[in-house]
N, C-alpha and C positions, 0 to 999 in steps of 0.2 A: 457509686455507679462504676459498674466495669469500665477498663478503654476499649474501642473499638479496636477491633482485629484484623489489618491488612494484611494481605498476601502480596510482596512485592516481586512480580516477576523480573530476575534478576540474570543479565546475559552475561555478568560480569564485566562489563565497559560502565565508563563512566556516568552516565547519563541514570542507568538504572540504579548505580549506586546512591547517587546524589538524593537521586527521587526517596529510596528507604531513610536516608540518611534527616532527610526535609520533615517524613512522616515524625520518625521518630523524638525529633526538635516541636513537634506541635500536638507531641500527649498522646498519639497511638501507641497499640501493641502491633510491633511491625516483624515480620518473618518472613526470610528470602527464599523464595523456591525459583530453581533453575529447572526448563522446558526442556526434556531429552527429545530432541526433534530427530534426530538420524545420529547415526554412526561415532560422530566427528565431533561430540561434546563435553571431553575430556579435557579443552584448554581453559573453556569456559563454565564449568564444575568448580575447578582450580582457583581460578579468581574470583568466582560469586562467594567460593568457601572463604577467602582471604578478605575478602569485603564484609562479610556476617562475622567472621572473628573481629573485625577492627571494630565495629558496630555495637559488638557483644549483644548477636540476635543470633535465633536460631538458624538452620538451613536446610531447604529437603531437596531434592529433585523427583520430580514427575515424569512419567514415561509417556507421552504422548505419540510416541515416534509412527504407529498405525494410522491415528486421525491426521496429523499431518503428511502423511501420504496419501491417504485417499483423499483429504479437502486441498493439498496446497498442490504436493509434486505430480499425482497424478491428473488434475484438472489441467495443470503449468503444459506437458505433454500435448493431453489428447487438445488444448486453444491450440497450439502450433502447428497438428496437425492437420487441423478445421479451417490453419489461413489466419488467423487469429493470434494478436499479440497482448496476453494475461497478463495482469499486475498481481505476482502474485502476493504480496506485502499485504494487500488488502483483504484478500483472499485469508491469509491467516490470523490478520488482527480479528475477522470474524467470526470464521468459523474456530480456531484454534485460542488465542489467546484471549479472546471473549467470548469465547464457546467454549469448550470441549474444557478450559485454564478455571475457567471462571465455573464452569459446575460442580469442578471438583473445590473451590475453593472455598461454596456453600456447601458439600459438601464436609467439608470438613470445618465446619463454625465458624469461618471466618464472614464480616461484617463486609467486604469489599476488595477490590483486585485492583493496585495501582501499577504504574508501568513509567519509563522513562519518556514516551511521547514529549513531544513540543506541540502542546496542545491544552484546552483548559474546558473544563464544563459548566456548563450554568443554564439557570430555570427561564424560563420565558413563554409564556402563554398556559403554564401548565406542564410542560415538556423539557426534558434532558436536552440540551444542546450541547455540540460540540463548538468552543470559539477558537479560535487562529490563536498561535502563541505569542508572546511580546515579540519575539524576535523571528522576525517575518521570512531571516534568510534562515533559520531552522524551522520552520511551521510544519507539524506532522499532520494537518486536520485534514488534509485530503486521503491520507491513507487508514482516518476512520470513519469516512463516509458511509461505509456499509453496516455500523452498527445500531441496534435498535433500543428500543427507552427500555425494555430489562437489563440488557448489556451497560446502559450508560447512566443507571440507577443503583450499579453498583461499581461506576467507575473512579477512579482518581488520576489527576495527571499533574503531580506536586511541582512540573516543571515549566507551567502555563507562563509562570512572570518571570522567566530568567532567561540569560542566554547565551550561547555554549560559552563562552570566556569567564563570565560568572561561573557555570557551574564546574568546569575545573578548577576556579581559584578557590572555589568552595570546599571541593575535595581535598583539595590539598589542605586547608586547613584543619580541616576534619580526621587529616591522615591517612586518607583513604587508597588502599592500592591501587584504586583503578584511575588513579587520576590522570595519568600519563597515557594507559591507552588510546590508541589513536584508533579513531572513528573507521569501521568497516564500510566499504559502498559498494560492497559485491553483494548479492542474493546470496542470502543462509547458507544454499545447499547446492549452490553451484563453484566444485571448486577452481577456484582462481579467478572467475569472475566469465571463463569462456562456455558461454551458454550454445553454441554452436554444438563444440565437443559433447556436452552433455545430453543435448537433445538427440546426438548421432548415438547414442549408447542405445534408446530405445526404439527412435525415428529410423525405419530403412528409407537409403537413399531410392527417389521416387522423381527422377532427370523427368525435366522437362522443357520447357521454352521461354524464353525471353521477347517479349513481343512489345513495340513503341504502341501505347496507346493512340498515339494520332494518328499511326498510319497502316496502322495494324500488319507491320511487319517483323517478322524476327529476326531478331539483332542479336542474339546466343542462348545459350542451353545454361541449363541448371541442373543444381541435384536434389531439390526437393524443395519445396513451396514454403516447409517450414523453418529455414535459413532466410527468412526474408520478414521485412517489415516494410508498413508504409511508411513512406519518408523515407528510406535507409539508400546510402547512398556506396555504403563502402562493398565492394566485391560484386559492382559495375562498370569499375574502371575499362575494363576493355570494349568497351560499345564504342570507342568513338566518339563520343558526345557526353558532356556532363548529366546525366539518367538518372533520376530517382526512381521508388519504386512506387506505384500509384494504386495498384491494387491488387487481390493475390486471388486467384481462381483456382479452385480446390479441384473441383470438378474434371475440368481438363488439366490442371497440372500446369498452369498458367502463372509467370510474374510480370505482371504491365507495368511499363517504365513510362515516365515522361519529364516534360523541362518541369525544373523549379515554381515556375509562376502558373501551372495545371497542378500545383498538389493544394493548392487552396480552396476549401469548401465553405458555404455561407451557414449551413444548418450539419444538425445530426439529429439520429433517433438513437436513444436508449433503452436497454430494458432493464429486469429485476430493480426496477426503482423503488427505493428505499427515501421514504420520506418522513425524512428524521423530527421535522419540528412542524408537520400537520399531522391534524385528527380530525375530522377526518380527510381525506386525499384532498388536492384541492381541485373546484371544477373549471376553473377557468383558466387564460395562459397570465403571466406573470412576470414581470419584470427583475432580473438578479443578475449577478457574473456570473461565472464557469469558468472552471481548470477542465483542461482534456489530457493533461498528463501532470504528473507528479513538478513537473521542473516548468511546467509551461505558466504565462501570467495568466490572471484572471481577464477576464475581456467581459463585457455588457452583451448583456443580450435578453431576449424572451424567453420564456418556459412556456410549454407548453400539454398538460396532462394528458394522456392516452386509456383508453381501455387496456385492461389483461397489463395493469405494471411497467407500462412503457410511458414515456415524455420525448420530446422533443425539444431542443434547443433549438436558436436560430441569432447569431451571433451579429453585432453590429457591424463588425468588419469580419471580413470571409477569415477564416484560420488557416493556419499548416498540415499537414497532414493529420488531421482525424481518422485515429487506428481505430478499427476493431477491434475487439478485447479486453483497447486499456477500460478505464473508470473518467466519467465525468462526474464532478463534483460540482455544486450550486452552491455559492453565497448569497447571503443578504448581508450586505456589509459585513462585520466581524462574525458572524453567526455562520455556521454549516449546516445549510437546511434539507439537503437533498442528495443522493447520489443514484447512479445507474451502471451500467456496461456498455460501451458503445457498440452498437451492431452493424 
């Protein structure tokens, strides 16, 4: 019987390597292909190719650089300029690297599309589930919330039981170039990590006012709604008063500030909910955690299902700034049963 045929999407950092490297130790036929997402993927070419030679597997690269601009950078934009602050990580594990990655991967004969996530899948009722990784301070499961049982019927994530200190010691043993690279925390295609500068490239500045949500007075000007998040605290220093940002009005060109202990909300509504481990929706509300941002903890709370793809949360202790745009994620205990966009 043939070996199965993975496609391992390879950014050339360590994590991706280990993953092909894992496949290949457990009897597949593994081959690296690197994602041409924009411009500036020439360093990362370079080490996905030095990883496939040490491996002795093949290597291709794919051009995707079109769908990720219309599904990641230009969606990233027009949330900022709506008021709205996008993840867009999750935006491309969806539509890009299990969408647009993964059809050409059937496409081209291959059996399944692994990746370095910190994250693991498994059956339960019938259904693909996404589960949290062993090592809970690398856990990627929230940023594949948004994918669906085709997508995770042909997924792999060889990285579920390990965690980052293994999988460099691993590399290293392996001899793998990429062992030593150090972990990127900027966004793909934002260079240097100043999202500000970047959004000023497309975003005209669009001054407006700064107004205390308690007293509805204005405490200074801006230059555009989309330099601001909720919660965000830095480039309010001159109010006077310690200011957060509480919530952004597109319409009039509005950023409402308030004290720390007003940016705490008890509930949220989501939409585009994506309910990864029901079939059908469920009709009643429901007991589970929620993350409301990538870095934030899980907290208890109810579910509760909507008409038209919406749910609502309603958490046992009030939260911190619940943004717009990010992604809420649902747990049942280890399992990732649910996601949304908060609105």
């Amino acid at each position: 019987m043939p070996k199965q045929r993975i496609a391992v999407g390879l950014s050339g950092g360590v994590d991706s390597a280990v993953a092909a490297a894992l496949l290949l130790e457990q009897g597949f036929a593994v081959e690296g292909v690197t994602l041409l997402l924009n411009d500036n993927c020439s360093e990362s070419i370079i080490a996905a190719r030095a990883v496939c030679d040490a491996l002795r597997i093949p290597h291709r690269t794919v051009d995707l650089r079109q769908v990720f601009a219309e599904h990641v950078i230009a969606p990233f934009y027009n949330a900022y300029a709506a008021g709205l602050t996008p993840n867009p990580c999750v935006a491309c594990n969806s539509a890009v690297k299990f969408g647009a990655f993964l059809d050409w991967t059937l496409d081209n004969g291959f059996d399944g599309l692994a990746t370095g996530h910190y994250a693991g899948v498994a059956e339960r009722g019938g259904r693909r589930n996404i589960i949290k990784a062993a090592d809970r301070r690398k856990d990627q499961s929230y940023f594949l919330c948004m994918l669906t049982q085709r997508q995770l019927s042909r997924a792999y994530f060889p990285l579920a039981d390990m965690d980052k200190q293994s999988a460099r010691a691993y590399a290293r043993t392996r001899g793998l170039p990429a062992a030593e690279i150090k972990d990127s925390q900027d966004v793909c295609f934002i260079p240097g990590g100043d999202c500000a500068a970047f959004l000023a490239q497309r975003l005209p500045p669009t001054p407006g006012f700064i107004v205390d949500a308690a007293t509805d007075n204005i405490v200074g000007r801006h230059d555009g709604v989309h330099g601001y998040t909720v919660g965000q605290r830095k480039g309010l220093g001159g109010l006077g008063a310690k200011k957060y940002v509480r919530r952004l009005d597109v319409k009039t060109g509005t950023v409402y500030v308030c004290d720390n202990d007003d940016l705490f909300t008890p509930a949220l509504s989501a939409f585009y909910a994506n309910w990864m481990a029901f079939d059908p929706t469920p009709a009643v509300s429901f007991n589970a955690t929620a993350k409301i941002r990538s870095a934030a903890p899980e907290v208890a709370c109810a579910v509760t299902p909507l008409a038209g793809g919406r749910f609502t949360v309603t958490f046992e202790t009030p939260q911190r700034a619940v943004t717009p745009g990010q992604v809420c994620a649902v747990y049942d205990g280890e399992v990732l049963i649910a996601g949304g966009v908060i609105e």
